[in-house]
C-alpha positions in Angstrom: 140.7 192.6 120.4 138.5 191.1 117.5 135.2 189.5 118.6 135.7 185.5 118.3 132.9 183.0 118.1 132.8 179.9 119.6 133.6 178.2 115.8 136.4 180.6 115.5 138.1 179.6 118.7 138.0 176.0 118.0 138.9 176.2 114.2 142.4 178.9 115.3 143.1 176.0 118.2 142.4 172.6 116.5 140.4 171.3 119.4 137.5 170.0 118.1 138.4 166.4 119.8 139.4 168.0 122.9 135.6 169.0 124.1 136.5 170.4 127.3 136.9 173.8 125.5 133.5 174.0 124.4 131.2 176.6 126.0 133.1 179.6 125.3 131.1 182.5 124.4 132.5 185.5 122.7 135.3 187.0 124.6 136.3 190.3 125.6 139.1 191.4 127.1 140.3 191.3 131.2 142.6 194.3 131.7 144.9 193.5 134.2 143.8 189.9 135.1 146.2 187.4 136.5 146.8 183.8 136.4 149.6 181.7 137.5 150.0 178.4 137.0 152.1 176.3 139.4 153.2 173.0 137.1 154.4 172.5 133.8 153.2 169.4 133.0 150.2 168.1 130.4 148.2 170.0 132.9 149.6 172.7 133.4 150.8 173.7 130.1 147.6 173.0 128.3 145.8 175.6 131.1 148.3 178.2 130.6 148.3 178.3 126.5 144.1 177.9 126.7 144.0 181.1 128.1 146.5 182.7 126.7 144.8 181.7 123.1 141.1 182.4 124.8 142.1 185.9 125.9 145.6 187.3 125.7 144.6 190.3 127.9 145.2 187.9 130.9 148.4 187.6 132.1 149.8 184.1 132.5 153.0 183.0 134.9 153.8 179.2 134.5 156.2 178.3 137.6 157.5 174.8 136.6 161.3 173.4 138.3 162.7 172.0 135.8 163.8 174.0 132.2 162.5 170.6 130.1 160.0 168.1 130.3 159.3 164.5 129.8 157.0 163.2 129.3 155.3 160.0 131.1 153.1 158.8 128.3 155.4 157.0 125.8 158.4 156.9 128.2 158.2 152.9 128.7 158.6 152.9 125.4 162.3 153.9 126.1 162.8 150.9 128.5 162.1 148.9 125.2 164.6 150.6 122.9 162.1 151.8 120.7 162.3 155.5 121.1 165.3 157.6 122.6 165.0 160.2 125.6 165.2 163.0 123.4 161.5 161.7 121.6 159.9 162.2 124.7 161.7 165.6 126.1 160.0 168.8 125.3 160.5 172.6 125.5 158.9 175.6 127.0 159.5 177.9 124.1 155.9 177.0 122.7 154.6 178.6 125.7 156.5 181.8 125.5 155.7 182.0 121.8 151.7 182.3 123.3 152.7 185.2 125.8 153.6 183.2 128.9 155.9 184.2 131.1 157.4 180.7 132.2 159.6 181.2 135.6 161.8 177.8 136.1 162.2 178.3 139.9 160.2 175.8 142.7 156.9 176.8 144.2 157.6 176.7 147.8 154.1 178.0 148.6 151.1 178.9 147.8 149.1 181.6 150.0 145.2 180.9 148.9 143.9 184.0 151.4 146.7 186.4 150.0 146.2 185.0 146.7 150.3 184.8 146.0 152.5 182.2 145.1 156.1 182.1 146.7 158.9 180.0 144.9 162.4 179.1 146.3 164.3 182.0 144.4 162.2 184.8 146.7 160.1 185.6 144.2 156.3 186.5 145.3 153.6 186.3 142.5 150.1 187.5 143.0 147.3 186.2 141.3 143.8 186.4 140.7 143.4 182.9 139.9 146.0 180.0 140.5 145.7 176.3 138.7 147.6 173.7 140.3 149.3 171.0 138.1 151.6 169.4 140.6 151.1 166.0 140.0 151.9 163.0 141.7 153.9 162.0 145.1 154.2 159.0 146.6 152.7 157.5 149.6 155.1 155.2 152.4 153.3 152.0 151.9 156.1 149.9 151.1 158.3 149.3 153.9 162.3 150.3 152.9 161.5 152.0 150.0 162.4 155.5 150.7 164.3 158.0 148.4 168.3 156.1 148.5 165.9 152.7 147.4 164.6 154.8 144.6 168.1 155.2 143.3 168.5 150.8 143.3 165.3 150.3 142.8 163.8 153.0 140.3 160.2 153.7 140.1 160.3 155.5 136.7 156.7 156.8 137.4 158.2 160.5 136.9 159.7 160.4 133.2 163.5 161.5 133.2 166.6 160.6 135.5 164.8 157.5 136.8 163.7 156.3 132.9 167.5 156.7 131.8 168.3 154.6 135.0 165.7 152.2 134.5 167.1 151.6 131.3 170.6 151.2 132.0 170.0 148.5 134.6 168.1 146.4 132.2 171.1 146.6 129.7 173.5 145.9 132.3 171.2 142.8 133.8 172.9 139.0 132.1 170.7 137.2 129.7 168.6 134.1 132.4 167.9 137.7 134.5 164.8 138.3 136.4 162.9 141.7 136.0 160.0 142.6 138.9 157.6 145.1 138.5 155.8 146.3 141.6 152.3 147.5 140.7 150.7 150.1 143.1 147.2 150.1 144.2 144.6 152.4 142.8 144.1 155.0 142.0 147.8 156.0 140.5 149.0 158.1 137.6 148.4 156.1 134.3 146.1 152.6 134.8 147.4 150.8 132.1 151.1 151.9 132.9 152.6 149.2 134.8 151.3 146.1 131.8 152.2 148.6 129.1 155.5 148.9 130.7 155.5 144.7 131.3 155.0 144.8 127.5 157.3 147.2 126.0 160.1 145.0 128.5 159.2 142.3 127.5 160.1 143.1 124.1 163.7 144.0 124.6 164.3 141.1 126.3 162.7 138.8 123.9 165.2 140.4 121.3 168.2 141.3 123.5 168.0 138.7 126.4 165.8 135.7 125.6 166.0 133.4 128.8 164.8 136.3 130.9 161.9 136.4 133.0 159.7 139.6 133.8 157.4 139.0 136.9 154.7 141.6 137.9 153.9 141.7 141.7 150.6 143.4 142.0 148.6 145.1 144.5 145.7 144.7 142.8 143.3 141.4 142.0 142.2 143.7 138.7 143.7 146.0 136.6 142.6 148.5 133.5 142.4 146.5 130.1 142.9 143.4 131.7 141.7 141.1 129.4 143.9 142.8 126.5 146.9 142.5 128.3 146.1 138.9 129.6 146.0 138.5 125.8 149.0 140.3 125.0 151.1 138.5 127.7 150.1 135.4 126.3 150.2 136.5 122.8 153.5 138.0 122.2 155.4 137.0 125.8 154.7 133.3 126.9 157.5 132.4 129.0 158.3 135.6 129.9 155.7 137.4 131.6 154.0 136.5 134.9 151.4 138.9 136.5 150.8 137.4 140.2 147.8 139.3 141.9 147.6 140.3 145.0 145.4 137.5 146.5 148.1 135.5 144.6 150.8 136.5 146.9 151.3 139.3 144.7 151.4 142.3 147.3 154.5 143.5 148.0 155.1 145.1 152.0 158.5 145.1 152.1 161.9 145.9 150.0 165.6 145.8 150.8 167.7 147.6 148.0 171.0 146.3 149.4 170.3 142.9 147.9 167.3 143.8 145.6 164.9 141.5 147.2 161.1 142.2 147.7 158.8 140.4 150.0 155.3 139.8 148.6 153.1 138.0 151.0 155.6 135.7 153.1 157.8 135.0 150.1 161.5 136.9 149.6 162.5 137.2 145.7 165.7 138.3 145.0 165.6 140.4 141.2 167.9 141.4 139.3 166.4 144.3 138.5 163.2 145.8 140.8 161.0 148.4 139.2 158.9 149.6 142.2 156.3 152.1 141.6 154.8 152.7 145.1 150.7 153.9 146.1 150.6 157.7 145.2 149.1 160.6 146.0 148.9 164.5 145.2 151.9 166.5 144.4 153.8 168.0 147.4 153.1 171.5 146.7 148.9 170.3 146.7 149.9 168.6 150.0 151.5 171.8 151.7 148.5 174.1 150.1 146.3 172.3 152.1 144.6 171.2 148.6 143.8 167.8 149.8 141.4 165.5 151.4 142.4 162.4 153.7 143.0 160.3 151.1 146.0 162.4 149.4 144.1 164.3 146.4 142.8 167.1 146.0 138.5 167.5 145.5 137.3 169.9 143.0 134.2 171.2 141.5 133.4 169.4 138.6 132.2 172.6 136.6 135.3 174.4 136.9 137.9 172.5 138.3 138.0 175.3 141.2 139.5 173.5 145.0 136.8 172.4 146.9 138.8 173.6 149.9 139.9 176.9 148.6 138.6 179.3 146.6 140.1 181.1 143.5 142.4 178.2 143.1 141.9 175.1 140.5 143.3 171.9 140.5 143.9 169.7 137.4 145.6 166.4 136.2 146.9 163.7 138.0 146.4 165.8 141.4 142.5 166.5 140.9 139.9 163.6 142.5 138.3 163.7 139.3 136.8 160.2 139.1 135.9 158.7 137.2 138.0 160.2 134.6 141.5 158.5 134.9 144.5 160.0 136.0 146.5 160.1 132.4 148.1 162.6 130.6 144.6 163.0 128.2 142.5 163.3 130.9 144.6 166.1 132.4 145.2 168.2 129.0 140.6 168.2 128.7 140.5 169.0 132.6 143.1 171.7 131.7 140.9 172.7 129.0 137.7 172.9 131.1 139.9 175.0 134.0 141.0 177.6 130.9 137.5 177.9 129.9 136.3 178.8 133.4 139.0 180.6 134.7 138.5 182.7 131.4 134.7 183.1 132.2 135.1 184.1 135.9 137.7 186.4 134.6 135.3 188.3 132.4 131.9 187.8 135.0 130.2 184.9 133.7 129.1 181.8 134.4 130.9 178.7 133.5 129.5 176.3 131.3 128.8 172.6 131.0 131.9 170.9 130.8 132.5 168.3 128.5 136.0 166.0 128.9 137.0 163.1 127.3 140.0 160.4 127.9 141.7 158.8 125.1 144.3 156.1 126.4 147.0 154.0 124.0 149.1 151.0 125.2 151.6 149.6 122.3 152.0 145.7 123.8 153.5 144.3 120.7 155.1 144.1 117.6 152.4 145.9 115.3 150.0 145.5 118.2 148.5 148.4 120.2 145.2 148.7 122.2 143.2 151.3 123.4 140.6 153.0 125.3 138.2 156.0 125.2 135.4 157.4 127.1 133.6 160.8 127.5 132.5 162.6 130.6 130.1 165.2 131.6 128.2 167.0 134.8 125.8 164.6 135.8 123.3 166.0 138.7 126.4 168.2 139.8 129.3 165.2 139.6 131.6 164.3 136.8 129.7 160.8 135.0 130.8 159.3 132.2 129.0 159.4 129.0 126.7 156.3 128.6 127.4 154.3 124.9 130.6 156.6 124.5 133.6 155.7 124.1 134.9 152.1 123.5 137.5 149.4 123.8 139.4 147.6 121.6 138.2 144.2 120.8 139.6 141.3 121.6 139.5 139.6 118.4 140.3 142.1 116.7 142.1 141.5 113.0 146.1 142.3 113.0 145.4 144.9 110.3 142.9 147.2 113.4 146.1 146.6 115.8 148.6 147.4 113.5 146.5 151.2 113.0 145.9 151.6 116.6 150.1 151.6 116.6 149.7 154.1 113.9 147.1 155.9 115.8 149.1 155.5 118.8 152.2 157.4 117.5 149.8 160.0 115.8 148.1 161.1 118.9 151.2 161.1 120.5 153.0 163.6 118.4 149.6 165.6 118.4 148.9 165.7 122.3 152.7 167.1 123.1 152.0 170.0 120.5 148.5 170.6 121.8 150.3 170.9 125.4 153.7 172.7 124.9 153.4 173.8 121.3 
């Protein structure tokens, strides 16, 4: 294999943003090496194609259930009208095109002292390392909201079946309907999520189904980008949206689907329509692995990503306690990124380097309105910090010409981060 430089590598894969794949020295190959990768998500799929493109001498198995993938980031913008399903749906075949041998089949376990992974068709792979993309799960905090409710009340916090669903119920619900939104409390899969969502809602029913209402019952007394969304709901959807926090009567304990009422505090409100996105927690898979800690995620080394419980095994995206980096789809493609370039460098008998990671976070809340956030992170006295003076927010006052580019920006680094992942 030809010898390729640190430049080289980045120039061939385009990541010069995406700075967790910094710190690759030159590489040589790993005759017989294995890894398999249990998840096909942003995580996942990023981890697997890294090392595939870092060195192709390793042998990569991604195990993922389902044959496509949609994705969460730019799915609310389905509920809105504004994209189709098909926008947000992508393919494996970019991954095979790398060399990956992507198995659609379930992980039913994963064996970290045999070093094997078992899925529900019987078959038994072995590895030498394994990353673990699973994702997220959800937690029973909300009284009567158990998988039936799911199908009356849909959460939509997995991109797919419950998206379409979501969807349909708002075009069935009569104009003077009432929309709820149950936010969960932190940490969860995408911050800004549940007012992005309240946004792009909002929208359609400004346009479709004007005397609606849209009411957002929240766990939380604070919430990420508040002050922009605030803005936004005041902005673009006066009338229409009301956040009530939690020390507002805003928590929500208790649901029952068979009249789609939920009861927040001593109140009942009957809905027409009841998006409830419950508190979360590591994948199942991370859960059965014994990957987590008592609060449902799973603790890695910062360095490498590698399971602070067991060894040989990393853990990115949504599933990793990675704080303070955020659990979004960005985050998880740099942690992915930083995983490749150690799994490739333990592979080979080096040492890992410095990690470098950086989140990048767009939330379209209007008409030719968009906001966003960014930050970057390092190893900081052994723990994941973020950078200090890096990154930024979107201003408050900004001019209608900046928001109308973050939109543009917005689309563009969403077409960009699903070929970076599965392309």
């Amino acid at each position: 294999m030809a010898h390729i430089t640190r430049r080289r590598f980045l120039q061939a894969t385009g990541s010069a943003v995406a700075v967790g794949a910094l710190g690759f020295p030159a590489i040589v190959g790993a005759a017989g090496k294995k890894v398999v990768v249990v998840g096909g998500g942003a995580g996942g799929a990023t981890a697997a194609k890294y090392i595939r493109m870092a060195d192709p001498s390793i042998e990569v198995t991604l195990i993922e259930a389902n044959a496509e993938h949609f994705t969460c980031f730019f799915s609310n913008e389905v509920l809105s009208g504004h994209r189709g399903m098909d926008s947000i749906k992508v393919s494996y075949d970019g991954l095979k095109g790398h060399g990956i041998n992507v198995v659609i089949d379930t992980v039913t376990e994963i064996d970290a002292a045999g070093r094997k992974v078992k899925t529900a068709g019987g078959s038994t792979f072995a590895y030498d390392r394994c990353i673990v993309a699973p994702g997220i799960d959800f937690k029973d905090n909300i009284e009567g909201y158990d998988e039936a409710a799911m199908r009356a009340m849909p959460h939509a916090w997995k991109a797919g079946e419950q998206t379409v669903l979501l969807r349909k119920q708002l075009e069935a619900m009569p104009d003077g309907g009432v929309v709820a939104i149950v936010a969960p409390p932190n940490p969860f899969r995408c911050p800004p999520g549940p007012y992005e969502r309240a946004c792009q809602i909002a929208m359609y029913l400004r346009a479709r189904k004007p005397k609606s209402k849209l009411m957002i019952f929240d766990a939380k007394d604070k919430f990420s980008k508040q002050g922009l969304f605030m803005q936004a709901f005041e902005r673009h959807h006066a009338g229409i949206v009301e956040w009530v926090a939690a020390g507002k009567g805003g928590l929500v304990t208790r649901v029952d689907p068979s009249s789609n009422t939920i009861y927040a505090g001593n109140t009942a409100h009957k809905v027409d329509v009841a998006n409830v996105i419950p508190a979360q927690k590591a994948g199942k898979i991370a859960v059965k692995a014994g990957l987590t800690d008592d609060k449902g995620w799973c603790p890695i080394d910062g360095r490498t990503f590698e399971s602070a419980i067991h060894k040989n095994i990393h853990v990115v995206g949504d599933a990793s306690a990675a704080s303070p980096l955020p659990k979004s789809a960005y985050a998880a493609n740099s942690e992915a990124k930083v995983a490749a370039a150690a799994v490739v460098d333990l592979l080979n008998g080096r040492q890992p380097g410095e990690p470098s990671l950086v989140n990048t976070c767009y939330s379209i809340i209007g008409p030719n309105d968009a906001i966003s956030v960014a930050k970057v992170y390092h190893l900081d006295g052994g723990k994941l910090s973020g950078v200090e003076g890096s990154g930024g927010l979107t201003p408050k006052d900004s001019s209608p010409e900046m928001r109308a580019r973050e939109v543009a920006y917005a689309n563009s680094w969403f077409a960009n981060i699903k070929d970076d992942c599965w392309g």
